[in-house]
BAGU-24808 format. One record per residue (C-alpha): z, x, y; residue in one letter. Coordinates in steps of 0.1 Angstrom, whole numbers, plus 5000, padded with zeros to 4 digits. Example, Ala and Ser with C-alpha at 12.3 -4.5 7.8 and 13.67 -1.06 7.14 Angstrom:
<donus>
+------+------+-------+---+
!   up ! east ! north ! r !
+------+------+-------+---+
! 5078 ! 5123 !  4955 ! a !
! 5071 ! 5137 !  4989 ! s !
+------+------+-------+---+
</donus>
This chain:
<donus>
+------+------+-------+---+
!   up ! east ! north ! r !
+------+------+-------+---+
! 5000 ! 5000 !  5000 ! x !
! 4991 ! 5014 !  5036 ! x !
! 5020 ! 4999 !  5052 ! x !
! 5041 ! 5017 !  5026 ! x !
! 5023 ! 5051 !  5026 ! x !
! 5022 ! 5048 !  5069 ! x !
! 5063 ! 5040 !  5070 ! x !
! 5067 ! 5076 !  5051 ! x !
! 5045 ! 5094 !  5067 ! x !
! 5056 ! 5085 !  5109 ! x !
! 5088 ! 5089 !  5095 ! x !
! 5072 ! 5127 !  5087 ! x !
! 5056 ! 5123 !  5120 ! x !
! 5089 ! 5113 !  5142 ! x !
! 5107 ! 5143 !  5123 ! x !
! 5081 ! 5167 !  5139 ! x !
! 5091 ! 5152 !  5172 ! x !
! 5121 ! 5157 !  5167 ! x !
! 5115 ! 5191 !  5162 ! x !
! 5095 ! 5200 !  5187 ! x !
! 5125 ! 5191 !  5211 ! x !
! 5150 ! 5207 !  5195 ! x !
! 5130 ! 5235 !  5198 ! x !
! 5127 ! 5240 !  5239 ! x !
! 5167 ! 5238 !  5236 ! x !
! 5186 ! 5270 !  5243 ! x !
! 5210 ! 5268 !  5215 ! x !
! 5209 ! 5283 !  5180 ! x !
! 5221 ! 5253 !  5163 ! x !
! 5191 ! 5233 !  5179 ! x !
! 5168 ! 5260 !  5161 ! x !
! 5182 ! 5255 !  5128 ! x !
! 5180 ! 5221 !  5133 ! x !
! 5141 ! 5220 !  5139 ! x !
! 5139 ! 5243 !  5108 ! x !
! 5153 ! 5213 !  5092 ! x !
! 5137 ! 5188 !  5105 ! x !
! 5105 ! 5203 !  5098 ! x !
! 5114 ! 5211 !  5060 ! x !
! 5125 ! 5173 !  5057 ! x !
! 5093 ! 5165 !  5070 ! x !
! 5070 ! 5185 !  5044 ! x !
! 5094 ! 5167 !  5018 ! x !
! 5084 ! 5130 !  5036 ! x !
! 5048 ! 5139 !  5030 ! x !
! 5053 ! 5154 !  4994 ! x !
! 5072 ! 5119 !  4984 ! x !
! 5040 ! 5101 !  5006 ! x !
! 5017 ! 5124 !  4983 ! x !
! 5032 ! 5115 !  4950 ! x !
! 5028 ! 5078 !  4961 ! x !
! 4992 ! 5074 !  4967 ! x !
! 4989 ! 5095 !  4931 ! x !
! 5011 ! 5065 !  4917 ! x !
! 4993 ! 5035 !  4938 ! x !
! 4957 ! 5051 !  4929 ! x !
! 4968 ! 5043 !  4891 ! x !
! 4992 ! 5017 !  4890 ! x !
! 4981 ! 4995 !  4917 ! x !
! 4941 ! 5003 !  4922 ! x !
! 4928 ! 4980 !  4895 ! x !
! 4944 ! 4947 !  4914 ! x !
! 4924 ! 4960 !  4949 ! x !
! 4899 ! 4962 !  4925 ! x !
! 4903 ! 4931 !  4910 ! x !
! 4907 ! 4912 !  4946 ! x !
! 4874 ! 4930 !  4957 ! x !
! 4858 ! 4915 !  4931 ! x !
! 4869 ! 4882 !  4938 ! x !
! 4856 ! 4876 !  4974 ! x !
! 4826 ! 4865 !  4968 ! x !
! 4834 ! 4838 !  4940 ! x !
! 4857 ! 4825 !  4962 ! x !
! 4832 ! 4820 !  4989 ! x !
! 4803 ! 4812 !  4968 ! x !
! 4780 ! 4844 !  4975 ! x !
! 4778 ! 4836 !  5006 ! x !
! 4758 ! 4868 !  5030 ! x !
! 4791 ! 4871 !  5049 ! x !
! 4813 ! 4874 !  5013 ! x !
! 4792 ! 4900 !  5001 ! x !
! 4795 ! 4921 !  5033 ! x !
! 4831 ! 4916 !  5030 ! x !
! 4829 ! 4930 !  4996 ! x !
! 4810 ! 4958 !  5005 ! x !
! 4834 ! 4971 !  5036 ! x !
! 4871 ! 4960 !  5015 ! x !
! 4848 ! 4985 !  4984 ! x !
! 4840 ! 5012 !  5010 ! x !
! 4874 ! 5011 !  5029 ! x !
! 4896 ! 5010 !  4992 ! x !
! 4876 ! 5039 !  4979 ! x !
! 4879 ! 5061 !  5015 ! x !
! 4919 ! 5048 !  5022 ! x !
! 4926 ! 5062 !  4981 ! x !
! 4910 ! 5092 !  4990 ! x !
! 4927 ! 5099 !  5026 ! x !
! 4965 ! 5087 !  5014 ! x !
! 4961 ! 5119 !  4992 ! x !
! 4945 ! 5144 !  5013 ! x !
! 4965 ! 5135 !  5045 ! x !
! 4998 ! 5136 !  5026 ! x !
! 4986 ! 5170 !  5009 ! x !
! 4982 ! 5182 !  5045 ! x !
! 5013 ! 5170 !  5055 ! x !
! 5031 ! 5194 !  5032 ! x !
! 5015 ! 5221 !  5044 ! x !
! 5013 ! 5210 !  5085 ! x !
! 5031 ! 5178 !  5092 ! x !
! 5030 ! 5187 !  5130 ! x !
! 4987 ! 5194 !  5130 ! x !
! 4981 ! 5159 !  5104 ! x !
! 5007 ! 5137 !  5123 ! x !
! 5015 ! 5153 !  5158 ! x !
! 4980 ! 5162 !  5167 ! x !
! 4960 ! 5149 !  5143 ! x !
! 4978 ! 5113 !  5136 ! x !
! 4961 ! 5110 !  5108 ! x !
! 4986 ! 5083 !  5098 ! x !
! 4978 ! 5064 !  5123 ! x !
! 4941 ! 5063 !  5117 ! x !
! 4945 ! 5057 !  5078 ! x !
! 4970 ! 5024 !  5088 ! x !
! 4944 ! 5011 !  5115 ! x !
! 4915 ! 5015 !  5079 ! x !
! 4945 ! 4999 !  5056 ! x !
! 4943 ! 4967 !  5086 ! x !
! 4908 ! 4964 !  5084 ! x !
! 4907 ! 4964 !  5048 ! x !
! 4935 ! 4936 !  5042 ! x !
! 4920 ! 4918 !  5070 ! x !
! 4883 ! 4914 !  5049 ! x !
! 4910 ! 4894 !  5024 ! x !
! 4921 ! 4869 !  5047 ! x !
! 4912 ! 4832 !  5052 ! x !
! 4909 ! 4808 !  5080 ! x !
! 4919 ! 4774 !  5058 ! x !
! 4917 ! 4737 !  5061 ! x !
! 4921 ! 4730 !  5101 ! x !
! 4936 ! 4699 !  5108 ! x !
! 4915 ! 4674 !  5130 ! x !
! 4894 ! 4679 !  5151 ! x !
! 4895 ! 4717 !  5148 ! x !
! 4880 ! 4713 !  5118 ! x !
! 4851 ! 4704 !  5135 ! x !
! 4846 ! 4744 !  5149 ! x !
! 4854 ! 4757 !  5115 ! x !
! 4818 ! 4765 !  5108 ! x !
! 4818 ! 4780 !  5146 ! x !
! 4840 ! 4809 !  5138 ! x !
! 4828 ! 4844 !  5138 ! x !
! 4839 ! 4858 !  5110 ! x !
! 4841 ! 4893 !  5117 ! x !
! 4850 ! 4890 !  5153 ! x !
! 4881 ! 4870 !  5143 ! x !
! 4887 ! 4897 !  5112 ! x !
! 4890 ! 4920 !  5139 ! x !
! 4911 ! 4897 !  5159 ! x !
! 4936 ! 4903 !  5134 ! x !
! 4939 ! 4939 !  5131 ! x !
! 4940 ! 4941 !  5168 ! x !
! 4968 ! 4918 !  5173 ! x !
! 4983 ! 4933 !  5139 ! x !
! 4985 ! 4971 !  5153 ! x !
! 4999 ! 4954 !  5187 ! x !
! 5028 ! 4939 !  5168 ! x !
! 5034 ! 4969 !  5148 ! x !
! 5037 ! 4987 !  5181 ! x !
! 5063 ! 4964 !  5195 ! x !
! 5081 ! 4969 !  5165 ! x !
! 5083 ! 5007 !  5167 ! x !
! 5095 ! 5007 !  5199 ! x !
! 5124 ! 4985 !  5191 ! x !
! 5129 ! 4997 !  5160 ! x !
! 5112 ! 5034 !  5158 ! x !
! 5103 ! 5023 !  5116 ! x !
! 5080 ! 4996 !  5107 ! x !
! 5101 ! 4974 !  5084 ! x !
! 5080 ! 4970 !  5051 ! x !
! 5097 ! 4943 !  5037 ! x !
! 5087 ! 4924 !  5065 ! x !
! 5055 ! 4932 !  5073 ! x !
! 5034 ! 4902 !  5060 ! x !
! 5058 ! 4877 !  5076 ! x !
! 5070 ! 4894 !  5106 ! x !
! 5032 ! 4910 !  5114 ! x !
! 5000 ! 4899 !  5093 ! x !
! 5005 ! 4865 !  5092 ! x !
! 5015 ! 4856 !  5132 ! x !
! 4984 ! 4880 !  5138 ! x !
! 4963 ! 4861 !  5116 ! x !
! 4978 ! 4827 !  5136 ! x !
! 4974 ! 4844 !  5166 ! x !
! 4935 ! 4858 !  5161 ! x !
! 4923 ! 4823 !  5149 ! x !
! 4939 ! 4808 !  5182 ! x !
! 4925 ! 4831 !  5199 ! x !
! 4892 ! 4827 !  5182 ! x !
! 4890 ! 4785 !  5186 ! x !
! 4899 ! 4787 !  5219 ! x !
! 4872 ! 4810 !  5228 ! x !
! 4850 ! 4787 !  5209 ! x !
! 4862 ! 4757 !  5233 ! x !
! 4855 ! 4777 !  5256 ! x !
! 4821 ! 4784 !  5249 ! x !
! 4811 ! 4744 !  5246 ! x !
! 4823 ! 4748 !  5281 ! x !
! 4798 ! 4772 !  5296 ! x !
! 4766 ! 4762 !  5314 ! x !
! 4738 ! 4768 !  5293 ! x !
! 4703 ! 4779 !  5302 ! x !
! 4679 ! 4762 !  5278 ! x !
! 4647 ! 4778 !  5281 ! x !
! 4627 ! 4757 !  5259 ! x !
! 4613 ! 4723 !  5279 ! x !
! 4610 ! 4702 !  5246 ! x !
! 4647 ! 4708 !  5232 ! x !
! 4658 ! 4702 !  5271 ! x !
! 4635 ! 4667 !  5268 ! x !
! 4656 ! 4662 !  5236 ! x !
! 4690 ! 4669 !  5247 ! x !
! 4687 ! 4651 !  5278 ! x !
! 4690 ! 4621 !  5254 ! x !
! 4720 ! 4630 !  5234 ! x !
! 4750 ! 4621 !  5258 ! x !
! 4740 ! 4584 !  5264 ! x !
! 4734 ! 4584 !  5226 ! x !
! 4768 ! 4591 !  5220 ! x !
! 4780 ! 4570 !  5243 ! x !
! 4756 ! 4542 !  5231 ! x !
! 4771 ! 4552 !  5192 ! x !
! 4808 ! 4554 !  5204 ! x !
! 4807 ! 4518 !  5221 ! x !
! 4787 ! 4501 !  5190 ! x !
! 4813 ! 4514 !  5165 ! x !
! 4844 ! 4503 !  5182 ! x !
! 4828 ! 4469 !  5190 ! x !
! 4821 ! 4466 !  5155 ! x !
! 4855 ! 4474 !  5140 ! x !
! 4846 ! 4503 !  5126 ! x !
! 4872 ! 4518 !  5149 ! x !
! 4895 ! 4511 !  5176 ! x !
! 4890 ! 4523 !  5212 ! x !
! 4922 ! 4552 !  5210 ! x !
! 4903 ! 4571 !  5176 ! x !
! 4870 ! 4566 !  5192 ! x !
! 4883 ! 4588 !  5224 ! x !
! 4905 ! 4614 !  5207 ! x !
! 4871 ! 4628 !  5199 ! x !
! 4883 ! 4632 !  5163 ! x !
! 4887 ! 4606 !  5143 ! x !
! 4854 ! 4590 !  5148 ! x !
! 4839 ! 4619 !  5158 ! x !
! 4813 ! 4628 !  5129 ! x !
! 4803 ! 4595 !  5127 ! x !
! 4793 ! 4591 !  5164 ! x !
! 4773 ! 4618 !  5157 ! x !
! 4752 ! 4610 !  5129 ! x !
! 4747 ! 4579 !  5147 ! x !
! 4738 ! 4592 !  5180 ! x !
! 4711 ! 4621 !  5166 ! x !
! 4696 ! 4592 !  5149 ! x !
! 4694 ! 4574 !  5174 ! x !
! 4680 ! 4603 !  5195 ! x !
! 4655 ! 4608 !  5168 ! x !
! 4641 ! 4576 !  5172 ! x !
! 4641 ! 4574 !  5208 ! x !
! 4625 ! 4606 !  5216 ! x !
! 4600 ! 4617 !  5189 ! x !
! 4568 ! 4595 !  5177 ! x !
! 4540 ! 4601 !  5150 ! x !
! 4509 ! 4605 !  5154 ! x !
! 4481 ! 4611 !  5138 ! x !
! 4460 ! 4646 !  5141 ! x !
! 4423 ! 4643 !  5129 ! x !
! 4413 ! 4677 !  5116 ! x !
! 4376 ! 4687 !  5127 ! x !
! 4365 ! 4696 !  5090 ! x !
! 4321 ! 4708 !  5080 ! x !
! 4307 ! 4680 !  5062 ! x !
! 4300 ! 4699 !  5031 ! x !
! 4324 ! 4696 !  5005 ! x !
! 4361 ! 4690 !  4997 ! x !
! 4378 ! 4695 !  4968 ! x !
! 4411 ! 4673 !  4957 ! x !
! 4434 ! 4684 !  4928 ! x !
! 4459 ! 4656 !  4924 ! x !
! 4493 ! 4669 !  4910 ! x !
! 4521 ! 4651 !  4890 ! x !
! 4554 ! 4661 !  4901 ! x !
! 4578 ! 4640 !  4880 ! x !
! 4592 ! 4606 !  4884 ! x !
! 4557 ! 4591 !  4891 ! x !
! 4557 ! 4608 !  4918 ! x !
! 4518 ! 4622 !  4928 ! x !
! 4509 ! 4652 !  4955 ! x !
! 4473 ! 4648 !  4965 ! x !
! 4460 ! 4681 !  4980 ! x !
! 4430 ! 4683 !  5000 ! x !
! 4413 ! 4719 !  5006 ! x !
! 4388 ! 4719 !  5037 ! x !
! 4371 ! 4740 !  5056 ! x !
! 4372 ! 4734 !  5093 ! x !
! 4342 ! 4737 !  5117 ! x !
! 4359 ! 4770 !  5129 ! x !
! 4355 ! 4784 !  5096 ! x !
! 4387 ! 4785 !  5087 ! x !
! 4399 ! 4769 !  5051 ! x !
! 4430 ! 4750 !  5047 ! x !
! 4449 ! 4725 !  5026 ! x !
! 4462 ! 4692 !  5041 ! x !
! 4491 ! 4683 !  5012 ! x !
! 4496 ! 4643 !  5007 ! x !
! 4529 ! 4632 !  4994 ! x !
! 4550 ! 4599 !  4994 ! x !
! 4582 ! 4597 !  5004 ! x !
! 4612 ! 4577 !  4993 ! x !
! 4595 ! 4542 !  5005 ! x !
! 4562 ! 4545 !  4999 ! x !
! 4544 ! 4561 !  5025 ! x !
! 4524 ! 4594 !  5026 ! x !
! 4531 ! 4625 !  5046 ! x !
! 4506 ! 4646 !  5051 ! x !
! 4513 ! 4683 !  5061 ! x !
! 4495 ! 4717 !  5063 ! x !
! 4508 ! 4735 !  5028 ! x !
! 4500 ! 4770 !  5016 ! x !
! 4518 ! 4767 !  4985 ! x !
! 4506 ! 4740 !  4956 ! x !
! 4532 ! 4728 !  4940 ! x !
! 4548 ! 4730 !  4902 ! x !
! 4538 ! 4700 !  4882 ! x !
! 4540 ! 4685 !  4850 ! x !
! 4499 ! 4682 !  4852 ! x !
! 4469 ! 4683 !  4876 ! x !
! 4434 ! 4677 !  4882 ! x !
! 4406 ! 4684 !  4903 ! x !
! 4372 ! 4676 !  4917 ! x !
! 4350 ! 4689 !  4939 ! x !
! 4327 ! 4658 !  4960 ! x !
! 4311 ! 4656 !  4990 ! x !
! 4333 ! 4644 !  5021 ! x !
! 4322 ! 4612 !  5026 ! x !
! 4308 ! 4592 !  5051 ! x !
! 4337 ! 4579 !  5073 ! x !
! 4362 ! 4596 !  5057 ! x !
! 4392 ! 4613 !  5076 ! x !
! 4414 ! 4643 !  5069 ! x !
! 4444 ! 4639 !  5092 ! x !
! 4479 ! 4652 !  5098 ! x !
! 4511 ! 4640 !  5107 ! x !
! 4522 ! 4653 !  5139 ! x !
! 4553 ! 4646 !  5160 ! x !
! 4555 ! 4642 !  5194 ! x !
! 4579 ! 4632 !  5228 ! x !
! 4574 ! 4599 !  5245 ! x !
! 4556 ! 4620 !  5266 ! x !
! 4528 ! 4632 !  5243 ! x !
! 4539 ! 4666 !  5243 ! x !
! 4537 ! 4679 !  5206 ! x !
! 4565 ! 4697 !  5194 ! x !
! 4554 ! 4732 !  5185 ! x !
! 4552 ! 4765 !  5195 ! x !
! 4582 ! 4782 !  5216 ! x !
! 4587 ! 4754 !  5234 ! x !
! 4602 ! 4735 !  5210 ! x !
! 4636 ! 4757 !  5212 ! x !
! 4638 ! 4759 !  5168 ! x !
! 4627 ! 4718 !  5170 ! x !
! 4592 ! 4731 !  5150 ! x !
! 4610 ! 4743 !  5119 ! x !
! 4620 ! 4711 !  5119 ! x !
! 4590 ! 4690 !  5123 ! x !
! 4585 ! 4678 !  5088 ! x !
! 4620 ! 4666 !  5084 ! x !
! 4612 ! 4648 !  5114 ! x !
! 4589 ! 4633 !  5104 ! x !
! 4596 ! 4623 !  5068 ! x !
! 4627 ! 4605 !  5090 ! x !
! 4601 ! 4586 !  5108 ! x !
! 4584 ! 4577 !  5082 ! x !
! 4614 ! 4562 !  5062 ! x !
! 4623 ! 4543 !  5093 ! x !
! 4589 ! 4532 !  5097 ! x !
! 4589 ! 4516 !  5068 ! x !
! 4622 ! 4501 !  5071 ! x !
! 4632 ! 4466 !  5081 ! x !
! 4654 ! 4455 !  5109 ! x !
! 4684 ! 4447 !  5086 ! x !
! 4675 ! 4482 !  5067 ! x !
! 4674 ! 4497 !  5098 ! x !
! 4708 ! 4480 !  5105 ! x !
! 4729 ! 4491 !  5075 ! x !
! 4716 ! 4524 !  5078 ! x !
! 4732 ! 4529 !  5113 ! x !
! 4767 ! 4517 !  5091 ! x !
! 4764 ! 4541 !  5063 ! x !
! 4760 ! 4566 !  5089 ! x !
! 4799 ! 4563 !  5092 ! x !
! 4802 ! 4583 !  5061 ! x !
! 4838 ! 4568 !  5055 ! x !
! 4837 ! 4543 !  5026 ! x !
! 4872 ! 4532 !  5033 ! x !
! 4859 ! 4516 !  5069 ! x !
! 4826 ! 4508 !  5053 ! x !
! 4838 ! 4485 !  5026 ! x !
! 4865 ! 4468 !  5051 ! x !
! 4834 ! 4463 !  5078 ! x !
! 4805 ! 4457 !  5056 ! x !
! 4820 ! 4446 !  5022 ! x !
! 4779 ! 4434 !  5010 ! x !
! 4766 ! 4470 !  5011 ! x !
! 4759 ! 4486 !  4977 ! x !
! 4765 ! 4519 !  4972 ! x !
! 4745 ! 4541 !  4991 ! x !
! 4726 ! 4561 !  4962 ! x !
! 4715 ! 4525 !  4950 ! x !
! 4693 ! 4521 !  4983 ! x !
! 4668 ! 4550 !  4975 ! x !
! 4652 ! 4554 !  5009 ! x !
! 4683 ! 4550 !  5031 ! x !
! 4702 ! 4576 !  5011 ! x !
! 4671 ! 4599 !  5015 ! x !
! 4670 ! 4589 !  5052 ! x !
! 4711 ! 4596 !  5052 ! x !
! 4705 ! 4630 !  5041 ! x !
! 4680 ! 4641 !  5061 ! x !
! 4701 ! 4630 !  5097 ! x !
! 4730 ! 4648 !  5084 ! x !
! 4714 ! 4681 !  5075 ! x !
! 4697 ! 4679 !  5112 ! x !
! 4728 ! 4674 !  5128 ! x !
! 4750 ! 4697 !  5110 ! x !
! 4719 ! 4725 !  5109 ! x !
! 4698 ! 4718 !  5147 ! x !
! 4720 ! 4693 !  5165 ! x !
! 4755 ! 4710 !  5161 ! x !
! 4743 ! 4744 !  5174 ! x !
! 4727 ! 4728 !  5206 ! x !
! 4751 ! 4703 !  5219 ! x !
! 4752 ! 4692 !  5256 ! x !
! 4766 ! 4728 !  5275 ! x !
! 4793 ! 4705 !  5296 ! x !
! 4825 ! 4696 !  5284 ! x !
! 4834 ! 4669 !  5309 ! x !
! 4795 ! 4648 !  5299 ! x !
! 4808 ! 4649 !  5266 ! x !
! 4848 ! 4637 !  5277 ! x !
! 4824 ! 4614 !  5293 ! x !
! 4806 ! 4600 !  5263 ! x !
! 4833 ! 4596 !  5243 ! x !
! 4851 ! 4573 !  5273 ! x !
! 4851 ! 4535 !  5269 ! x !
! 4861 ! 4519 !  5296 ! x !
! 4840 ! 4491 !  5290 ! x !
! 4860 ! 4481 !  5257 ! x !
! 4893 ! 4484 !  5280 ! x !
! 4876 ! 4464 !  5310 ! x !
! 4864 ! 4438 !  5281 ! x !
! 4899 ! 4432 !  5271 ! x !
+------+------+-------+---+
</donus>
């Protein structure tokens, strides 16, 4: 253990001190005294050195074992593995150091931890490594909300910061860091401490104006506030919730917005459809069976510019056909082809999305809104086939809380019986939670705003 190795070793180090002192003194005693000291502080590092022989093999296959347990724990996530790889390469160097700075210590406490402070440095490494084994929890409402906001490593770092601070206070009170004590009396109100520190700065940053450079996601965003207004006031007027959980901005919070980016989707995107200019020559179709009846037609063309492409046709969840630009075919159970003449009449088109303006979403300008075009899209095209009472219950499974659902609409089936809403359910939440999440409104108080009903309270 660093902590146990450090406590040892500035014990080594304040015994130099010591000496050193005694030293400028004019009396022989004080001479034989810093004799002493200095003999009792080779012994400190000799003791230090036959503890990190002993840790290397009693203790080294449990950091091993912990190492190897980061990323099951987090599901292989990228930021699990890098963990791994810095708590592999700091266990490997700290096992290494504990012995050579101890071995040093025997023969020149005063260069290794006077000048040198080479415990110091190898207690900072022993912070960052516990810190890669640390974990932020389940947050209680609404932080839980930011938990996916948190940098991992800066808040890592957080720790160890705050961590050597403490340790610091300690020592000057106390001149030895208690050991016993360490993971209550330091790690754990540093780890308290950094992930305060860390949601506040994420507040924080909700907080600052933001300059969005891209016209199209400013279009889009423009929308979003009155949105979640518009989704706040229907679900409290509906008894889905009452006015107080609506404006703690918890409670209700998710489910305002899955109902406001719908209703954002809907409002500010429209489909259109994009006539490719193709030669008259030839086309050839290979229709593909995917599974569950389910056919992709694919069309390969050649434009009037020369250029050849392949316009993939495929149904979604109610029946209608996308049709998208595709430079992978896809796996099926079987396919065929033919090659025919295009015929007279017939149209190759794609399904494009636009703003109420006309402008097409693509290109820079769309601020990330173009990798998401055919989700988009497919969304539109599940609404668009959707009925006004589809369209309805849709808006209350976007609550996502069965409990409220089955007291407010006690007729709904289950949503995985409903085929096209589920996949339309899906698809809202994954743009939310992956696009809408990362570009909320920048000011705090239009959100405060939005989530204000004074309307219910003037009502009553």
């Amino acid at each position: 253990m660093t902590v146990g190795i450090y406590e040892i070793q500035s014990e080594a180090a304040r015994l130099c001190s010591d000496a050193e002192q005694a030293f400028v003194e004019p009396y022989a005693l004080s001479k034989v005294e810093a004799v002493a000291d200095l003999a009792v502080a080779r012994l400190f590092s000799l003791v230090a050195c036959a503890k990190s022989f002993a840790d290397t093999v009693f203790v080294l296959w449990r950091r091993a074992v912990k190492i190897i347990a980061i990323p099951f724990l987090d599901f292989f996530s990228l930021n699990s593995v890098v963990r791994s790889v810095i708590a592999t390469v700091l266990g490997v160097t700290l096992t290494g150091l504990r012995i050579v700075s101890s071995l040093a210590g025997v023969i020149s406490p005063e260069l290794t931890y006077g000048v040198l402070r080479l415990h110091r440095f190898l207690l900072r490494l022993g912070l960052i490594y516990r810190s890669q084994f640390s974990y932020v929890g389940t947050l209680p409402p609404p932080l839980n909300q930011l938990e996916g906001r948190i940098n991992d490593q800066r808040w890592r770092w957080g720790i160890v910061t705050n961590a050597l601070e403490r340790i610091d206070d300690v020592e000057v009170h106390h001149r030895l860091l208690p050991r016993e004590g360490f993971g209550i009396d330091v790690w754990s109100p540093a780890e308290r401490h950094a992930l305060a520190e860390e949601l506040t700065f994420i507040v924080e940053e909700f907080g600052r104006p933001v300059q969005v450079p891209h016209p199209i996601l400013e279009e889009f965003q423009k929308s979003l506030p009155a949105n979640f207004h518009s989704a706040a006031l229907e679900l409290c007027r509906q008894g889905m919730y009452t006015k107080d959980e609506v404006e703690d901005m918890g409670t209700a919070f998710l489910a305002v917005m899955y109902r406001a980016t719908y209703k954002s989707i809907v409002a500010s995107f429209r489909l259109i459809d994009r006539e490719l200019s193709v030669q008259r020559d030839e086309i050839i179709l290979t229709r593909i069976q995917v599974g569950d009846g389910q056919r992709v037609v694919l069309k390969d063309v050649r434009l009037e510019d020369g250029r050849q492409l392949t316009v993939k046709e495929e149904p979604v969840r109610n029946g209608a056909i996308m049709r998208s630009v595709t430079l992978v075919s896809p796996i099926g159970i079987s396919h065929s082809s033919e090659r025919r003449a295009l015929q007279e009449g017939e149209r190759v088109c794609l399904d494009d999305l636009v703003l109420a303006d006309g402008r097409r979403v693509e290109g820079t300008g769309a601020g990330g809104l173009e990798d998401w075009k055919s989700q988009l899209i497919e969304i539109l095209l599940l609404c668009r086939g959707m009925s006004a009472a589809d369209l309805f219950d849709l808006s209350f499974y976007l609550c996502n809380d069965e409990e409220r659902l089955a007291r407010a609409r006690a007729d709904l089936p289950m949503l995985s019986a409903r085929p096209a809403l589920d996949r339309c359910f899906k698809l809202i939440v994954e743009f939310y939670t992956t696009f809408v999440a990362h570009h909320m409104p920048s000011s705090a108080t239009a959100m405060q705003e939005a989530f204000s009903l004074p309307e219910i309270a003037n009502a009553e």
